[in-house]
Backbone as JSON, one array per atom type, in Angstrom:
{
  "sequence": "XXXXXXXXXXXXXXXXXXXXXXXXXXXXXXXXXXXXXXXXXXXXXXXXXXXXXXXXXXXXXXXXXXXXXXXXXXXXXXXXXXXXXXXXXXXX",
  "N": [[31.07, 17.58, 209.91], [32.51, 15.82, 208.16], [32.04, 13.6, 209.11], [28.8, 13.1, 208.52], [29.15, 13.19, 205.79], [30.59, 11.03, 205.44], [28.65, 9.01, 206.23], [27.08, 9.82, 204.57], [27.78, 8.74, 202.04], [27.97, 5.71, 202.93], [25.3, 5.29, 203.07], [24.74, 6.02, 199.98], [26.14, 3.96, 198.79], [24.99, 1.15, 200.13], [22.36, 2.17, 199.23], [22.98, 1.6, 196.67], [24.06, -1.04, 195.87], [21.73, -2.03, 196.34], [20.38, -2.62, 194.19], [21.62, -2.75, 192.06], [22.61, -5.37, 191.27], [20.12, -7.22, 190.15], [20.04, -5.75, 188.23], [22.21, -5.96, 186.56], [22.18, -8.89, 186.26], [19.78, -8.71, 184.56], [20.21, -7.44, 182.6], [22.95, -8.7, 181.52], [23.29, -11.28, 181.98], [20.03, -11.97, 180.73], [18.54, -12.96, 182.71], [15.26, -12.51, 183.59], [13.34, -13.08, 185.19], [12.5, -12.35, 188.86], [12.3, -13.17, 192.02], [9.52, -13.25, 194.46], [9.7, -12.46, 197.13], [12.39, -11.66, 196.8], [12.28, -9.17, 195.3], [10.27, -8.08, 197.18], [12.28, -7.73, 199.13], [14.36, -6.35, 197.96], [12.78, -3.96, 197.12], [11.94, -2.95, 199.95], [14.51, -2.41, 200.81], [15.49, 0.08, 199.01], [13.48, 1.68, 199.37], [13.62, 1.96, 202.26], [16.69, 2.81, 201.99], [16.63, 5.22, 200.39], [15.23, 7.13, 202.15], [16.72, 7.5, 204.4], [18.62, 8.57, 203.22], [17.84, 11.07, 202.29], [17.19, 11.67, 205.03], [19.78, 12.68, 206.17], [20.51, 14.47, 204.29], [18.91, 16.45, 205.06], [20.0, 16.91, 207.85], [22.48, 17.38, 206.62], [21.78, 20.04, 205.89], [21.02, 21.63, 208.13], [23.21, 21.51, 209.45], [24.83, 23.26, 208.27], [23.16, 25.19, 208.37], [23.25, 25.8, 211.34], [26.03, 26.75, 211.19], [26.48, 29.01, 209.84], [24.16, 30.21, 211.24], [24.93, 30.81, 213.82], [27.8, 31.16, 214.03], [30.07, 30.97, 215.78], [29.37, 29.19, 218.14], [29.16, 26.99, 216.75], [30.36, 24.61, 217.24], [30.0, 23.66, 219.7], [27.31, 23.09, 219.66], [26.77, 21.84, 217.48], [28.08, 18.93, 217.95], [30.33, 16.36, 217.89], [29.19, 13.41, 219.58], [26.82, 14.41, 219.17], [25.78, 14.12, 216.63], [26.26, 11.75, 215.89], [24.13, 11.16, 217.38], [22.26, 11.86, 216.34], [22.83, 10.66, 213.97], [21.71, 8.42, 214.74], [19.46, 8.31, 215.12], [18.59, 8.54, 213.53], [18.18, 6.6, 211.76], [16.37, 4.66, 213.19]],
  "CA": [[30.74, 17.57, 208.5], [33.12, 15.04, 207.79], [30.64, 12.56, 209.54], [27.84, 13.33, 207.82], [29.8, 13.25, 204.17], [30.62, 9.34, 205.6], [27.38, 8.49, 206.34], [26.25, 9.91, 203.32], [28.65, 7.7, 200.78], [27.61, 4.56, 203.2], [24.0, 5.2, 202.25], [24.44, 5.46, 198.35], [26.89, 2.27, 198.75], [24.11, 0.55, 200.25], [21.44, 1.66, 197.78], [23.28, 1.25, 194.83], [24.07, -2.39, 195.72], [20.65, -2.85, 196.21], [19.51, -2.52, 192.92], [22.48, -3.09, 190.65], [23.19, -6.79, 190.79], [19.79, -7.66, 189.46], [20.33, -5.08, 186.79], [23.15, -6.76, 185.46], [21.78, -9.62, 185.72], [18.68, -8.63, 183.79], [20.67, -6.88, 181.04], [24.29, -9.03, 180.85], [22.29, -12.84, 181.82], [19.08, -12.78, 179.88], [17.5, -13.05, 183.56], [14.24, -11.61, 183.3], [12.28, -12.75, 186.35], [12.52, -12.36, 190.34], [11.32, -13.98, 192.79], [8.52, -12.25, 194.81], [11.12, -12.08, 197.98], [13.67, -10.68, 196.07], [11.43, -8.03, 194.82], [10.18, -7.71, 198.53], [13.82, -7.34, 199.77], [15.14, -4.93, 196.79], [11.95, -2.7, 197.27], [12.74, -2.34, 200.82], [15.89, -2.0, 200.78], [15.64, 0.76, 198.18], [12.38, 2.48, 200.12], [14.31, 2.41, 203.33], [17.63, 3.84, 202.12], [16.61, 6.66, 200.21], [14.49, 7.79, 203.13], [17.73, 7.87, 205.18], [19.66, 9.74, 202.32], [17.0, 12.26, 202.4], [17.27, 12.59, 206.32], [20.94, 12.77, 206.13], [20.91, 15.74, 203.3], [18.38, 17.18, 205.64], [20.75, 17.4, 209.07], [23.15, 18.55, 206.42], [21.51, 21.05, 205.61], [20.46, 21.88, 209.5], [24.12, 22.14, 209.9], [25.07, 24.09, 207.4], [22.28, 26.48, 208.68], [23.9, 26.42, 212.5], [27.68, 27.36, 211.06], [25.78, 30.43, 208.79], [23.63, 31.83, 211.68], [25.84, 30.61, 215.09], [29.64, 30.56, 213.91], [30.88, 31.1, 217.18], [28.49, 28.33, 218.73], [28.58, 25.76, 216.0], [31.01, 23.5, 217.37], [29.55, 23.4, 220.91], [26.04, 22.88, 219.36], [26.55, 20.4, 216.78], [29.33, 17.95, 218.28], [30.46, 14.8, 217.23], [28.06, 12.89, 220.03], [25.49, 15.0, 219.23], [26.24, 13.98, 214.96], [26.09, 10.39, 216.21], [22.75, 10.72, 218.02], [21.09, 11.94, 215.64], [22.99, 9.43, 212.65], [21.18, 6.85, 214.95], [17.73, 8.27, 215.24], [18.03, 8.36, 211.73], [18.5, 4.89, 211.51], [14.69, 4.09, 213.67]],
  "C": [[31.28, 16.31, 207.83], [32.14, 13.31, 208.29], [30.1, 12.37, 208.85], [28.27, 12.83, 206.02], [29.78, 11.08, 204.55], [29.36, 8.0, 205.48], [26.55, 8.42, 205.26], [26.39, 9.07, 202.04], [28.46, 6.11, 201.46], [26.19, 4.76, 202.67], [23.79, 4.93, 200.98], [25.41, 4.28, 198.16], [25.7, 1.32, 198.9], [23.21, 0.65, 199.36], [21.68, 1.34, 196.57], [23.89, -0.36, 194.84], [22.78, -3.07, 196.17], [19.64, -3.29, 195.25], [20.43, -3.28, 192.09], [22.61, -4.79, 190.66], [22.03, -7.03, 190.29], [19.46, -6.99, 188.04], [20.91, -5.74, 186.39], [22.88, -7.78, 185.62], [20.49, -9.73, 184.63], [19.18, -8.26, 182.36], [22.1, -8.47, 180.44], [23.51, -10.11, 180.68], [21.15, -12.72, 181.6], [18.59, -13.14, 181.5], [16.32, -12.55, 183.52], [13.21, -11.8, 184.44], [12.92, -12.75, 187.94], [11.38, -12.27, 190.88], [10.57, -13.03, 193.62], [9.29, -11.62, 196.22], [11.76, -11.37, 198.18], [13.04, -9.41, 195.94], [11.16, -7.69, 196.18], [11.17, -6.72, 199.13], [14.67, -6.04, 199.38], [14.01, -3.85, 197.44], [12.13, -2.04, 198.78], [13.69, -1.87, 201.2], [16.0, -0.2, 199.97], [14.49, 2.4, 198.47], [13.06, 3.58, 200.93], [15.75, 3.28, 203.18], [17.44, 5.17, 201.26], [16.05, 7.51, 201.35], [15.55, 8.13, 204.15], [18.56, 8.63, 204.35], [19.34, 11.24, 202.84], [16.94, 13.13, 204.0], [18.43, 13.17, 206.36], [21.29, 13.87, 205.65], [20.0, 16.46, 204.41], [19.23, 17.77, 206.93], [21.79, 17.77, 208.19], [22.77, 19.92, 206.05], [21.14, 22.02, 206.99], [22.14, 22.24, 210.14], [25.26, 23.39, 209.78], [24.59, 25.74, 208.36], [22.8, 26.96, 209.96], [25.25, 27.03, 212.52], [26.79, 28.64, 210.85], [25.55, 31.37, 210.54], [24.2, 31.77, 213.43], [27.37, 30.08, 214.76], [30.13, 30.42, 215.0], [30.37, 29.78, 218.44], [28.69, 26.86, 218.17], [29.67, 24.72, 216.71], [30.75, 23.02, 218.9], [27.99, 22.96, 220.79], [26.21, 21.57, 218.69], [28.15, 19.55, 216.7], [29.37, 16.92, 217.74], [29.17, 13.96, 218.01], [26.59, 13.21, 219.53], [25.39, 14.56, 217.41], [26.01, 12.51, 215.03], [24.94, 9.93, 216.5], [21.93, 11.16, 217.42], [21.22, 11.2, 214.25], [22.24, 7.91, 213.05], [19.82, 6.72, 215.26], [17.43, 8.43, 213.92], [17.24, 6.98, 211.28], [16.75, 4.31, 212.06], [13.8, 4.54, 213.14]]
}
């Protein structure tokens, strides 16, 4: 669980520095345009990590569901390796 919680606070780290710096620059510096790139880069960036948030809340929620209806199981089912291999098929 403690995994998962890690993974989850690296994800909104990552999306929320993918947006905010040209916020504040749009609001504090009177910036007002970006480059088509940038815009490229941000929109992916911002695509791709919510879509991993969303998997992320999803295997928590998948683990949640194996404590509930296999207590006696859950720690032979959903292991650390096994928490890893699926934080990295997230990732493809």
């Amino acid at each position: 669980m403690y995994l998962l919680l890690a993974m989850l606070a690296i994800t909104d780290l990552v999306l929320s520095t993918s947006t905010v710096p040209k916020m504040l620059g749009f609001f504090w510096l009177d910036s007002r345009e970006i480059g088509f790139h940038a815009c490229l880069a941000q929109m992916f960036f911002s695509h791709a990590f919510s879509t991993v948030e969303s998997d992320i809340l999803m295997v928590m929620a998948l683990d949640n569901y194996i404590a509930i209806c296999y207590p006696l199981r859950h720690s032979s089912i959903h292991s650390i390796p096994m928490t890893k291999t699926i934080g990295s098929l997230m990732l493809t």
